[in-house]
C-alpha positions in Angstrom: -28.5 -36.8 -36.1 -27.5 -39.4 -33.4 -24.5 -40.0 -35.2 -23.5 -36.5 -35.3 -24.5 -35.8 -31.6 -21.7 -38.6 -30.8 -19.4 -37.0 -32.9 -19.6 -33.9 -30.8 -19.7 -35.7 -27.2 -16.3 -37.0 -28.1 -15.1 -34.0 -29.7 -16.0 -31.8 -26.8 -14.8 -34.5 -24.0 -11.2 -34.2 -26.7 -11.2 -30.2 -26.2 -13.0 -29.5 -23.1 -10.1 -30.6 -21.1 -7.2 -28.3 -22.5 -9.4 -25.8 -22.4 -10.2 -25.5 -18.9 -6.8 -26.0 -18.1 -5.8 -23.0 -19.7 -8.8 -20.9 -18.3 -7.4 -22.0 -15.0 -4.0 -21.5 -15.8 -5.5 -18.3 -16.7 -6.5 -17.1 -13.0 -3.4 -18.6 -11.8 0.0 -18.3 -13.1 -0.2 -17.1 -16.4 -2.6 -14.1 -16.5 -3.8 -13.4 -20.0 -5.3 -10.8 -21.3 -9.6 -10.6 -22.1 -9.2 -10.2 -25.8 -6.4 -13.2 -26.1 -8.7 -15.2 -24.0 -12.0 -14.7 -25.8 -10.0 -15.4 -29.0 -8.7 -18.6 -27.9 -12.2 -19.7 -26.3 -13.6 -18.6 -30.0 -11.0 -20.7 -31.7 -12.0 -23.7 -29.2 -15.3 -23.4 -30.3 -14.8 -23.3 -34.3 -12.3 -26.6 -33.0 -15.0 -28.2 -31.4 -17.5 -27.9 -34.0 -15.1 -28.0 -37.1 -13.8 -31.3 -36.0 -17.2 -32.7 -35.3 -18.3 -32.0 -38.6 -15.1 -33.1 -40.3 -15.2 -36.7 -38.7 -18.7 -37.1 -39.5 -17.4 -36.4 -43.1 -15.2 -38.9 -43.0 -17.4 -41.4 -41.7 -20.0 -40.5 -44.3 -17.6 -40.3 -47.4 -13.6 -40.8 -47.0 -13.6 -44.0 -45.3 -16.3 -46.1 -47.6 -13.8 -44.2 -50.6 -10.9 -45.6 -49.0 -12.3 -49.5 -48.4 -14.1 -49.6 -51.8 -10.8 -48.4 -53.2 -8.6 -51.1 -51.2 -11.1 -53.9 -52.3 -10.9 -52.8 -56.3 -7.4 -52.1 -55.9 -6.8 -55.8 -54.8 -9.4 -57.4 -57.0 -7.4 -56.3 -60.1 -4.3 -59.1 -59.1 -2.3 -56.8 -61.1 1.0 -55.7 -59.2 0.9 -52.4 -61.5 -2.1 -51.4 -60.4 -1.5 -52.1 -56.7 1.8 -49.4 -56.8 0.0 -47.2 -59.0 -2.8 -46.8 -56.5 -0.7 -46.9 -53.6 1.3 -43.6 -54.9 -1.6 -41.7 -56.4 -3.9 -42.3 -53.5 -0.9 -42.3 -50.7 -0.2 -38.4 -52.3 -3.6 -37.2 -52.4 -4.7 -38.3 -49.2 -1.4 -37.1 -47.0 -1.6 -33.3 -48.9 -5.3 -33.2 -47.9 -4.0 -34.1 -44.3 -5.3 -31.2 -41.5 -3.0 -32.2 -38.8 0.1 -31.7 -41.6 -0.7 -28.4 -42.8 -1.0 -27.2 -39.2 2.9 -28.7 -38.7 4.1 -27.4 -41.9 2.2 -23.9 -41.2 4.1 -24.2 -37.9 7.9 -25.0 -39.5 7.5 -22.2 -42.1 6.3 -19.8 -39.2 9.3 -20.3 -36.8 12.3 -20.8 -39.8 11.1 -17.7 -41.4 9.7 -19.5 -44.3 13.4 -21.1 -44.7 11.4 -24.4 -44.9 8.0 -23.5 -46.4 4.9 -24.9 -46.3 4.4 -26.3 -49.4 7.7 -27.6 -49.4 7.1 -29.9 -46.1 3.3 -31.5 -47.5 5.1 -31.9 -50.9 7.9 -34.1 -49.5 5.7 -35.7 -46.6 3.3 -36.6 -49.3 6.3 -37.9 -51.4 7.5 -40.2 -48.7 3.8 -41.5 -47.6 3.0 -42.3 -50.8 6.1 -44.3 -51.1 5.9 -46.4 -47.9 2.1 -46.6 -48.5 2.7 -48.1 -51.6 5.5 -50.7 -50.0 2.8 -51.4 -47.4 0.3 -52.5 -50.1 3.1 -55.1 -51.4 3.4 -56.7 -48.0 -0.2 -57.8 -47.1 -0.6 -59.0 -50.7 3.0 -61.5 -50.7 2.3 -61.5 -47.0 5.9 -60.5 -45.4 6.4 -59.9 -41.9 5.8 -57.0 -40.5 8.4 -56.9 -38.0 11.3 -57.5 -40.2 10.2 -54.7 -42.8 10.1 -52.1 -40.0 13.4 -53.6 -39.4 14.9 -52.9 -42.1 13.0 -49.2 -42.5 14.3 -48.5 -39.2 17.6 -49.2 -40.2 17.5 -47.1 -43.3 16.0 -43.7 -41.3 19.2 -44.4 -38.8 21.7 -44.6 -41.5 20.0 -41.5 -43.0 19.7 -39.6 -39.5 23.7 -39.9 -40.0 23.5 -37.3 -42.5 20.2 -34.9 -41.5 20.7 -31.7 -39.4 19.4 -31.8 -35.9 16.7 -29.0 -36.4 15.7 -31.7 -39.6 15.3 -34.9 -37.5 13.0 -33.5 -34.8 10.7 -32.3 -37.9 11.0 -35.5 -39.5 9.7 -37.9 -36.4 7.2 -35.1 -36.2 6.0 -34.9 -39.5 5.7 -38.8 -38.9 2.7 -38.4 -36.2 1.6 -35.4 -37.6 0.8 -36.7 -41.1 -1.0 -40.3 -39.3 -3.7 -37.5 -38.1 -7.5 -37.5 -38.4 -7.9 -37.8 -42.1 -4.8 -40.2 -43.0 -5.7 -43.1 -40.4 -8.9 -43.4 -41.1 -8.4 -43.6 -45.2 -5.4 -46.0 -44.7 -7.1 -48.4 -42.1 -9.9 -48.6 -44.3 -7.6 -49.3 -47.7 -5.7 -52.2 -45.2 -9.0 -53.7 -44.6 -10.4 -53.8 -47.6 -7.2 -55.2 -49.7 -6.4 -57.8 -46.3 -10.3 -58.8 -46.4 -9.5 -60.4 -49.7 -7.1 -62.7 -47.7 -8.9 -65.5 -45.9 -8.6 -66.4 -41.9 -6.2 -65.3 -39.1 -3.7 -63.8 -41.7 -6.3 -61.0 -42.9 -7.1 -59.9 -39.0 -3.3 -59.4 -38.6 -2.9 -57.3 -42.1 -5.7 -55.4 -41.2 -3.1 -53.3 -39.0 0.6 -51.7 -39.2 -0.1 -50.1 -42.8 -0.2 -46.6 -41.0 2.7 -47.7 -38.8 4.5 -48.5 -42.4 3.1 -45.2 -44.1 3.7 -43.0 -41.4 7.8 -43.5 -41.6 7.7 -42.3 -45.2 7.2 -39.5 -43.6 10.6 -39.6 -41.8 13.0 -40.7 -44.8 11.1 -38.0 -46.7 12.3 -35.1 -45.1 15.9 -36.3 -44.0 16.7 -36.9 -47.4 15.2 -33.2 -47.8 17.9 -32.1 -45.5 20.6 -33.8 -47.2 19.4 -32.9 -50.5 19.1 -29.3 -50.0 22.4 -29.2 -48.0 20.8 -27.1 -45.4 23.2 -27.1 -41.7 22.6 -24.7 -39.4 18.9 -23.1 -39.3 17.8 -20.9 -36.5 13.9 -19.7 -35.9 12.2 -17.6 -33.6 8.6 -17.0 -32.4 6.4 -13.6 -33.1 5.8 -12.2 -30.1 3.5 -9.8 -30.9 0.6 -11.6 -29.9 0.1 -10.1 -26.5 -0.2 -6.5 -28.3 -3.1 -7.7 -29.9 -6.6 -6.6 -29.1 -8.7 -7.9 -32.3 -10.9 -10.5 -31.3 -13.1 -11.8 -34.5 -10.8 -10.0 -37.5 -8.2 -12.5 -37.2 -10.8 -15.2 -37.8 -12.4 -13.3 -40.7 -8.9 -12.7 -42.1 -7.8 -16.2 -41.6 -10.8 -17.7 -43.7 -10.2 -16.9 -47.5 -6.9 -18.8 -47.2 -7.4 -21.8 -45.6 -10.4 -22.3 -47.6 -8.9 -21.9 -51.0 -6.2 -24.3 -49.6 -9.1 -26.8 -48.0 -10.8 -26.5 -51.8 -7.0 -27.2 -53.1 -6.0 -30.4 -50.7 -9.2 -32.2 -51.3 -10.0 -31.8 -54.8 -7.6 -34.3 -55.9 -9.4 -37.2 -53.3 -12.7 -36.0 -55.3 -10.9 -36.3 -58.7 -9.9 -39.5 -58.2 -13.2 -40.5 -56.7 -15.3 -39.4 -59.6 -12.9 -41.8 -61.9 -13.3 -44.8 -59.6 -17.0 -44.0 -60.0 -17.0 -44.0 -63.7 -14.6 -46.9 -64.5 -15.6 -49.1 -61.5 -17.7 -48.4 -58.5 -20.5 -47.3 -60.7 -22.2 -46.7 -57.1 -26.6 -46.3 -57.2 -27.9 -43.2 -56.6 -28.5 -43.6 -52.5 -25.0 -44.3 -51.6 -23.7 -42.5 -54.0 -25.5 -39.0 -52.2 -24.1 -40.3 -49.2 -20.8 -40.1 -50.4 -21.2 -37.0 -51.6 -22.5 -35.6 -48.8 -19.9 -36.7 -47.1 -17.2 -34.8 -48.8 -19.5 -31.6 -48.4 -19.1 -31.9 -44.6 -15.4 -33.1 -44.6 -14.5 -29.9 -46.2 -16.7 -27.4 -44.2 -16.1 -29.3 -41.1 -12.2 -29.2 -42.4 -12.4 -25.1 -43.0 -13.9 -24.5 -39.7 -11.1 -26.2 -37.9 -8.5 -25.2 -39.3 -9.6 -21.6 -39.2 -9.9 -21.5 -34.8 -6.5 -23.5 -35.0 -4.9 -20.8 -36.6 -6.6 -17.9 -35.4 -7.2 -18.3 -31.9 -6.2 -21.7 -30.2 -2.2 -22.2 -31.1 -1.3 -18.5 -30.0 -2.6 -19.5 -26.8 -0.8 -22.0 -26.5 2.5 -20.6 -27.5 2.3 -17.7 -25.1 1.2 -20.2 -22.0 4.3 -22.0 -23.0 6.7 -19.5 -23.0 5.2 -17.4 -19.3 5.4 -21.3 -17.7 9.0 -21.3 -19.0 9.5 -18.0 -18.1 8.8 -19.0 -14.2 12.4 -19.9 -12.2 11.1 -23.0 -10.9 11.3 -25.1 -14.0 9.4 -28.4 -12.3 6.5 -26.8 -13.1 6.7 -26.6 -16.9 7.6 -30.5 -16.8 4.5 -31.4 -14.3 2.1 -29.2 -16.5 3.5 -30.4 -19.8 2.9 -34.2 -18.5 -0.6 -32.8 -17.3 -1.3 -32.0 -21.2 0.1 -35.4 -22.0 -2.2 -37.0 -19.3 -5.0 -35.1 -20.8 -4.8 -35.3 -24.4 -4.4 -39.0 -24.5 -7.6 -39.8 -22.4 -9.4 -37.5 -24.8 -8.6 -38.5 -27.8 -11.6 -40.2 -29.8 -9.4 -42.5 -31.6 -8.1 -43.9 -28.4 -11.4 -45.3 -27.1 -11.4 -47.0 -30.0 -8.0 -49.0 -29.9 -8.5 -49.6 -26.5 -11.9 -51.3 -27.1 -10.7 -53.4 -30.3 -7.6 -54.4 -28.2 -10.0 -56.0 -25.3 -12.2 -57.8 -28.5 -9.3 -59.3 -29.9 -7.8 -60.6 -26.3 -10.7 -62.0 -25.4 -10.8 -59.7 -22.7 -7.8 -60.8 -21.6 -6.6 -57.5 -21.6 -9.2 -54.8 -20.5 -9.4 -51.3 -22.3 -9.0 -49.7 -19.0 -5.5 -51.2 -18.0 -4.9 -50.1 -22.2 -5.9 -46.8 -21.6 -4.0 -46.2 -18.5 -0.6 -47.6 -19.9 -1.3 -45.1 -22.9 -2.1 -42.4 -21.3 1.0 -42.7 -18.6 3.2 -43.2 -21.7 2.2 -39.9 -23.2 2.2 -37.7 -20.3 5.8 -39.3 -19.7 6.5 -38.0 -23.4 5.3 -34.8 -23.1 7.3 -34.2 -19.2 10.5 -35.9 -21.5 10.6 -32.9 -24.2 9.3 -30.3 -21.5 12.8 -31.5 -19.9 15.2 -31.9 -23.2 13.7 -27.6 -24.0 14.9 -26.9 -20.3 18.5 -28.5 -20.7 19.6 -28.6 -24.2 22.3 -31.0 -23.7 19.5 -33.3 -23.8 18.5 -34.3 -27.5 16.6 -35.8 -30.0 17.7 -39.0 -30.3 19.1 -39.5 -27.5 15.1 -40.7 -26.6 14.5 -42.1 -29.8 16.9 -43.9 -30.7 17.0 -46.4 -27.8 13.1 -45.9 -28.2 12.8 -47.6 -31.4 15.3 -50.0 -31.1 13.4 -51.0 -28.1 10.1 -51.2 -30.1 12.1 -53.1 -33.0 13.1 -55.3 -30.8 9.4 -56.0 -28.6 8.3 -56.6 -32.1 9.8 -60.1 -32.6 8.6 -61.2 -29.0 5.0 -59.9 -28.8 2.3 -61.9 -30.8 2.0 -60.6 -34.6 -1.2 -58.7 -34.1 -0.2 -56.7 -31.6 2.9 -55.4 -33.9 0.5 -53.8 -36.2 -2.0 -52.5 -33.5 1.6 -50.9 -31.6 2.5 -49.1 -34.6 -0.4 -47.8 -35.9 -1.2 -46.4 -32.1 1.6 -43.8 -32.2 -1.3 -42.4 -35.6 -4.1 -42.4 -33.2 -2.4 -40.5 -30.4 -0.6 -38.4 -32.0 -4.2 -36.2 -33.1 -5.3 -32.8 -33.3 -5.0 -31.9 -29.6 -1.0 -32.7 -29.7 -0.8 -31.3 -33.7 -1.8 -27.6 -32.2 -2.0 -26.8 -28.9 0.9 -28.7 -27.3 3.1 -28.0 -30.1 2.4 -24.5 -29.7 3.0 -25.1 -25.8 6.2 -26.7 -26.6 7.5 -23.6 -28.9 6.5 -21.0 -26.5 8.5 -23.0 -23.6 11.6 -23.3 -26.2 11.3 -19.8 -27.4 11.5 -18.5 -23.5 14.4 -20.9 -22.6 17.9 -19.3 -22.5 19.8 -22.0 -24.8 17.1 -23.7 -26.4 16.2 -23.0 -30.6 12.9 -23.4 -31.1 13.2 -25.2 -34.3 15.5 -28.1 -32.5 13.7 -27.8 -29.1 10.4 -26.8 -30.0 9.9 -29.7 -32.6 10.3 -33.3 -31.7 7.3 -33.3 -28.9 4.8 -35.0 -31.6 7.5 -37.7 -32.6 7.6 -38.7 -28.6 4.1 -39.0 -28.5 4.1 -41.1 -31.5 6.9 -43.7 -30.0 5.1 -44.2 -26.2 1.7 -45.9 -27.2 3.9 -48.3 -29.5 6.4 -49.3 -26.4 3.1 -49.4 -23.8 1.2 -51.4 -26.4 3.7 -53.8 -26.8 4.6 -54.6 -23.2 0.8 -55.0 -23.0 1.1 -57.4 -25.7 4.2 -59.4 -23.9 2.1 -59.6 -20.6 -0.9 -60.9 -22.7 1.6 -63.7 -24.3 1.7 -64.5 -20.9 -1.4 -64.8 -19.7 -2.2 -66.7 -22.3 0.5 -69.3 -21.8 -0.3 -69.4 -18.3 -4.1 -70.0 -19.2 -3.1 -73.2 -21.4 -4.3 -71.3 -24.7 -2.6 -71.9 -27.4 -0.1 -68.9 -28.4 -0.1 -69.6 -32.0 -3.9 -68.1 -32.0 -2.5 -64.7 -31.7 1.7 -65.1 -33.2 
């Protein structure tokens, strides 16, 4: 129970924030109406509790599935195995992602189904498993991690070439979106338990940047879904039918049989594959195997729950604060409010308190969490004030952020020490989380959708995919200035390169 009281304190300190915002925001400039409001405080609540259930699921049963999976898996020597694993398991585990369906709920909402849902987890799930599967390869003939994000760098530019605009700011965002709160954990715990095979310093260093690796298969995926399917000019638009509606509890109740038939659908294939592991290999005893079990139980109730006050009460919220703030003539104020939410999110975020603390361990305490924290959280509301600014002036796009953006982490990732590559990359996974995957994303299309000029699918997307690319630039200027320190301090700078 102490466990799952924790779970809650962080989840409530995640939500808690956003929500009071909008409460305030509420009494101030955008005035919404009782039966909106009690729906989106309802939502909150099936958030709050959902997600604290869900991550106590994963504790309890995806992530020991995931690091007795990544030990077997690299026991077997067998380089067969090793890609067979990596695709099946990459697949599965991306298709049961929450944060993804969300996204992919969101694209087939504003194209008018001209991109569909199942289309968009298909080909993520495609393109994780892939780069999953090429991120196996590397710990085990121990490659650098610098050059093969290099090179798939390289490849998504040379693609971009070739993928419609509305495609591209889906793409990065399908990227963070997918590294959400049932990917990263899976995947950090396959790393470790295929790099803890590995003796010494060169384990601790593969034990990171699979997600950053993973999460780009993501990207490639659906560009060369754009080009495939030859698709040019899309345009989408928002319901706005919302503010008509007076039903409080029905959209909940109608909301429900869906998403848990889909819930049921996404996860059955992790338990599939689970209850072969058991019978071939893990051949767990009784105790941990109930544990296990009951793990999965509260992954998918916890899974249903929160899914079902994301899409019933908490995103329309957000959409319709987005667009009244864009709808007011001084524009300054949806930038400050959007880098607000950035501000917000970041220094909620569970996960984060959890890099920031590893980071200081692995310094030496060279580099505190709080100086960590701060650069994170700086770098994200700086995102989020950045695409508030490209929806209000649409000669502003895309790439023009991040294309000098990864060229510049590309390039940090030669000079920084090697562990901090891997920590950088897989960051943009552990901010980009649930908070940014509904609420500001819905913030972001209501603003886009009230803009004169802006298209909601090119303006409204993209917000996730600069939240993603911050935390790797701040982490890696962190990592330069603990190169350093350490030089300065006489330490040797092998220890951490």
């Amino acid at each position: 129970m102490n466990i799952l009281f924790e779970k809650f304190k962080e989840v409530l300190v995640s939500v808690l924030p956003i929500t009071l915002i909008v409460v305030m925001l509420s009494f101030t400039l955008v005035p919404i109406d009782t039966p909106i409001m009690l729906r989106f405080l309802l939502g909150a609540f099936l958030i709050v509790v959902g997600l604290t259930i869900f991550l106590f699921g994963v504790d309890l049963g995806i992530t020991p599935i995931g690091s007795l999976m990544g030990t077997h898996i690299a026991k077997s020597n067998k380089v067969s195995i090793v890609i067979l694993s990596g695709l099946i398991l990459g697949f599965f585990i991306s298709v049961a992602e929450p944060d993804l369906h969300i996204l992919a709920g969101q694209v087939a909402l504003v194209s008018a189904n001209v991109i569909t849902k199942t289309e968009i987890i298909l080909c993520v799930s495609v393109g994780i498993a892939l780069l999953l599967t090429v991120g196996f390869l590397r710990i085990i003939y121990n490659k650098s991690l610098s050059l093969l994000l290099t090179l798939i760098y390289g490849v998504i530019l040379i693609v971009s070439f070739f993928s419609s605009q509305e495609f591209l700011a889906i793409s990065f965002d399908a990227s963070g979106a997918t590294t959400g709160a049932l990917t990263v954990p899976f995947i950090l715990a396959l790393a470790l338990g295929i790099s803890s095979l590995k003796k010494g310093k060169a384990s601790e260093d593969d034990s990171f940047g699979l997600v950053g690796i993973a999460s780009t298969g993501a990207i490639l995926a659906v560009m060369i879904m754009s080009v495939l399917k030859g698709t040019k000019e899309i345009s989408g638009s928002l319901d706005s039918s919302l503010s008509a509606s007076t039903a409080v509890i029905l959209p909940f109740i109608n909301k429900l049989p869906t998403i848990l038939y889909e819930v049921v659908l996404a996860l059955l294939p992790i338990v599939t594959i689970f209850i072969v592991f058991q019978v071939i290999s893990f051949k767990l005893k009784k105790k941990p195997l109930k544990r296990i079990i009951k793990g999965l139980v509260y992954t998918l109730i916890g899974l249903v729950l929160f899914l079902t006050g994301v899409n019933a009460g908490f995103m329309d919220v957000g959409t319709l604060v987005g667009y009244n703030i864009a709808s007011i003539d001084n524009k300054a104020v949806l930038i400050a409010i959007g880098a607000l939410l950035g501000l917000v999110v970041i220094l909620a975020e569970p996960a984060v308190y959890v890099l920031t603390k590893q980071i200081e361990d692995v310094t030496s305490g060279y580099l505190k969490r709080k100086v960590v924290l701060v650069a994170l959280s700086l770098g994200v509301s700086l995102a989020v004030g950045l695409s508030m600014l490209r929806i209000i002036v649409p000669e502003i796009k895309l790439w023009h952020y991040l294309l000098p953006g990864y060229i510049l982490a590309v390039v940090l990732s030669y000079l920084v020490p090697k562990l901090f590559v891997g920590m950088s990359f897989d960051s943009g996974g552990v901010s980009s989380g649930p908070m940014t995957a509904t609420f500001i994303l819905a913030f972001a299309q209501g603003a886009a959708e009230s803009i004169e000029g802006a298209n909601v699918l090119v303006d409204g997307f993209g917000l996730i995919a600069m939240v993603a690319l911050m935390p790797i630039i701040a982490l890696e200027i962190l990592g330069l200035i603990f190169k350093i320190k350490t030089v300065k301090g006489g330490l040797s700078e092998n220890e951490y390169s």
